[in-house]
C-alpha positions as CSV (number, residue, x, y, z in Angstrom):
1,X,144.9,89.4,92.0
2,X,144.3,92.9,92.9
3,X,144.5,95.4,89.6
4,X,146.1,99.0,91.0
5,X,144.7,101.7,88.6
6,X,147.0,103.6,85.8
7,X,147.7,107.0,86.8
8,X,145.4,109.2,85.3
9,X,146.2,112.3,83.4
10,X,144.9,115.7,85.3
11,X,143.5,117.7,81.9
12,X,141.2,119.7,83.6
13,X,142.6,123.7,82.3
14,X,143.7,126.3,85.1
15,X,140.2,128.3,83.7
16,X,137.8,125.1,84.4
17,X,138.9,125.3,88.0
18,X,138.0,129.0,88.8
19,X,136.3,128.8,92.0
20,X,134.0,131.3,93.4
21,X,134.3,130.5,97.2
22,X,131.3,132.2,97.8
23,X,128.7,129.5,95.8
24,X,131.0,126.3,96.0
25,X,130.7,123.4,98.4
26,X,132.9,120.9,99.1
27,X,131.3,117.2,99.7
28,X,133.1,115.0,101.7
29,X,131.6,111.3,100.8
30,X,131.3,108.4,102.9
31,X,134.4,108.5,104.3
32,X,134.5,106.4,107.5
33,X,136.2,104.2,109.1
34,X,134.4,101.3,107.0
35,X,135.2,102.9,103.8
36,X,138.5,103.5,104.8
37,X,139.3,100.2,105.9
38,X,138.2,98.5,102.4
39,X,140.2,100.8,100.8
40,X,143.7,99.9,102.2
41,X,142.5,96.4,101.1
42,X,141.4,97.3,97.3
43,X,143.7,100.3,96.8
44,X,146.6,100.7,99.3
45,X,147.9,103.4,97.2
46,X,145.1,105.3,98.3
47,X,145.0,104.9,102.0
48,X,146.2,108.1,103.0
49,X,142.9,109.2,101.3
50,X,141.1,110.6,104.8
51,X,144.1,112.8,105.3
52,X,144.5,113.9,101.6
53,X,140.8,114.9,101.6
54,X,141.2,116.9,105.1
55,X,143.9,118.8,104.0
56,X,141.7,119.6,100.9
57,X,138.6,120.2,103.6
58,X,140.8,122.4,105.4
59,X,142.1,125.2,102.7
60,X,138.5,125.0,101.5
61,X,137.7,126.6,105.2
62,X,140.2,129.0,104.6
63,X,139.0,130.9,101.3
64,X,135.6,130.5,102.5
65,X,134.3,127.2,100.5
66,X,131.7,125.2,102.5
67,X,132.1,121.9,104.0
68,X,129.5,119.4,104.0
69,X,130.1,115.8,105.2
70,X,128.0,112.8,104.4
71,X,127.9,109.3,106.0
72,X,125.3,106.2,105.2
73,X,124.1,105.1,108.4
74,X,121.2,102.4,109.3
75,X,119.3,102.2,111.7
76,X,119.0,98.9,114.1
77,X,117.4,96.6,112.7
78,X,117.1,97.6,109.4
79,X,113.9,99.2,109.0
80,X,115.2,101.4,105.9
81,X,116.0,97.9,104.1
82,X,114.1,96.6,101.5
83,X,114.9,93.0,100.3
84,X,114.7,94.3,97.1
85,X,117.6,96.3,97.4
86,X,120.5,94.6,96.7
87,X,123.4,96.2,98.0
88,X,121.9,97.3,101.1
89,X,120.1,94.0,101.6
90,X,124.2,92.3,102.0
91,X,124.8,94.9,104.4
92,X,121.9,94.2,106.4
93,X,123.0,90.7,106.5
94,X,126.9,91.2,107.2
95,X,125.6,93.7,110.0
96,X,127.5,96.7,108.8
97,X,127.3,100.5,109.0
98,X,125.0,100.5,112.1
99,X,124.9,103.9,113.1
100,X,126.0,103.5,116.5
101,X,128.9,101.2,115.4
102,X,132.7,102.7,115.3
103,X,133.1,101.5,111.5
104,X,130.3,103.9,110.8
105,X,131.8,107.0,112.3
106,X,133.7,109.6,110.1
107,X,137.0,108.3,109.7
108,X,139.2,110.7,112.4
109,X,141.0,112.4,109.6
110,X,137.6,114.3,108.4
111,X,136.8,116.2,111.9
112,X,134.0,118.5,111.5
113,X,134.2,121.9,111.3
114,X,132.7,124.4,113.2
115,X,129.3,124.9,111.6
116,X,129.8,122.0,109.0
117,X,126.8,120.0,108.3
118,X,127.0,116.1,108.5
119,X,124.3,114.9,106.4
120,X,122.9,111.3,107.5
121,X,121.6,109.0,104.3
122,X,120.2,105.5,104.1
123,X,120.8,105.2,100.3
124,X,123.7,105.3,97.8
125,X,122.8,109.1,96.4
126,X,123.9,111.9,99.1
127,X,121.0,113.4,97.6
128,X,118.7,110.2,98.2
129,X,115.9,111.2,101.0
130,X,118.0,113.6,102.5
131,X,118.6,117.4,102.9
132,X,121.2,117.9,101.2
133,X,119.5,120.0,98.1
134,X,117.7,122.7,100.7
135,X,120.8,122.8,102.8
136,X,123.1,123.8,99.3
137,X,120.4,126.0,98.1
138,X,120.1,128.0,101.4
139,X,124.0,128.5,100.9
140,X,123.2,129.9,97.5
141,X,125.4,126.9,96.1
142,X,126.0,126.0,92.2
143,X,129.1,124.2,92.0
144,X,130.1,121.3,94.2
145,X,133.6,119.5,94.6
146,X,133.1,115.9,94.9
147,X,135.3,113.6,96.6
148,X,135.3,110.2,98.7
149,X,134.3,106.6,99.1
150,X,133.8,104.8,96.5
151,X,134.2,106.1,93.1
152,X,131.8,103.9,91.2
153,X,128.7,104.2,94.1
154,X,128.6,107.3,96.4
155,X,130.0,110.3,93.9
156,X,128.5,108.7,90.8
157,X,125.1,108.2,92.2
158,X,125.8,111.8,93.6
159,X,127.4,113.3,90.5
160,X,124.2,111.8,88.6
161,X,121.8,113.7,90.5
162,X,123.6,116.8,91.2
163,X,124.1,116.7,87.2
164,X,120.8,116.8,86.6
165,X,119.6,119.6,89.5
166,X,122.2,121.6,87.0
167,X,125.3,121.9,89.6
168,X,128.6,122.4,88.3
169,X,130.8,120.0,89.1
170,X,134.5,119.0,90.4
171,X,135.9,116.0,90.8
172,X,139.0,115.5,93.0
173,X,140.3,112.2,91.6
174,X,142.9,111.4,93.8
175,X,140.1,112.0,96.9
176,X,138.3,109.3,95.7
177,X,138.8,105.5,95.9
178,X,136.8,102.4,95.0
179,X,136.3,98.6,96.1
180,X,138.5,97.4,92.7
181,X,141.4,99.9,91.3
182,X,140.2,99.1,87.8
183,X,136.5,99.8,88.4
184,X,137.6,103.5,90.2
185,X,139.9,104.1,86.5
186,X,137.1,103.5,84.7
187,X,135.0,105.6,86.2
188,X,137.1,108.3,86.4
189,X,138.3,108.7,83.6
190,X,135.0,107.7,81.2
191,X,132.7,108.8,83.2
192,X,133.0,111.5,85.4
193,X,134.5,113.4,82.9
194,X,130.9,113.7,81.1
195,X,129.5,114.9,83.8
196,X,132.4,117.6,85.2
197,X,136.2,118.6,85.2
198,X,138.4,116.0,86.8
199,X,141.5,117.1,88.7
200,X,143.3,116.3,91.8
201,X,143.6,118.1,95.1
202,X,146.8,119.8,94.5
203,X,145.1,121.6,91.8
204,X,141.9,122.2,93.4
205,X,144.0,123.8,96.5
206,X,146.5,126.3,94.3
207,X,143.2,127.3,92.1
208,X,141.8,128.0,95.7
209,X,144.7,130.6,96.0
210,X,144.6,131.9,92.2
């Protein structure tokens, strides 16, 4: 039986949500066409979640926030793969997320912008062996908006990181989605809220415009 999450509550004040366009980045996580897929599975309420998170990506453009997209891709044949890693080790051995394969692309809904980085990781952590931290500190970056696939892996290994690295941080619940609806509720709203304000795009878009 598939467990759809509660609704969660938006609490994040109008003042925690003051953005200053010029140092804030928006991450768009993981989301492709995998991702995507498993989502309409797990949490059908959430499958518009591509086009949710570009119309996020796309008034972020306009008052001047960047963009930054980020994908796990692996090689052919695995060479990134230890058998000691257990996640990665099952998707070496269901074939998935190749990086010339269609289910690893960027769903269509998250085009790339003009200029927009796409940053390529073979971990969990968008921060993981990648350049990700030079590329937001050459943008003179501090706060990031987090969103995409899934809630429990991708942002909270990213939020972890960035947490640490002292980045301020947004959550965009309703951008994100997970594998099990009860796993995403918990994680939003026990965790993420320890490590950043928690709100949903509609708020995140009209503090855009405040």
């Amino acid at each position: 039986m598939q467990v759809h999450p509660k609704r969660i509550e938006v609490v994040t004040e109008m003042a925690d949500l003051k953005i200053d366009s010029r140092h804030t980045a928006l991450l768009a996580l993981d989301v492709q066409n995998w991702q995507a897929g498993a989502v309409r599975q797990a949490m059908p309420e959430r499958a518009d979640l591509p086009e949710r998170l570009s119309r996020v990506a796309e008034a972020a453009r306009k008052a001047g926030v960047a963009v930054v997209h980020v994908a796990v891709r692996l090689r052919d044949g695995y060479p990134e793969v230890s058998s000691r890693n257990r996640l990665f080790s099952v998707v070496r051995d269901n074939n998935w997320l190749k990086e010339s394969a269609p289910e690893a692309q960027l769903h269509p809904a998250m085009a790339i912008g003009a200029g927009e980085p796409l940053v390529i990781k073979r971990r969990v952590s968008a921060f993981f062996a990648t350049d990700l931290d030079v590329i937001l500190r050459a943008k003179g970056i501090d706060t990031l908006v987090l969103a995409g696939i899934s809630t429990s892996w991708v942002v909270l290994s990213t939020a972890a990181y960035a947490f640490d690295a002292d980045y301020r941080l947004i959550f965009l619940e309703d951008c994100c989605a997970d594998s099990e609806g009860e796993l995403h509720r918990v994680v939003a709203e026990k965790l993420l809220p320890k490590y950043g304000a928690v709100t949903d795009a509609q708020s995140f878009i009209a503090a855009l415009k405040a």
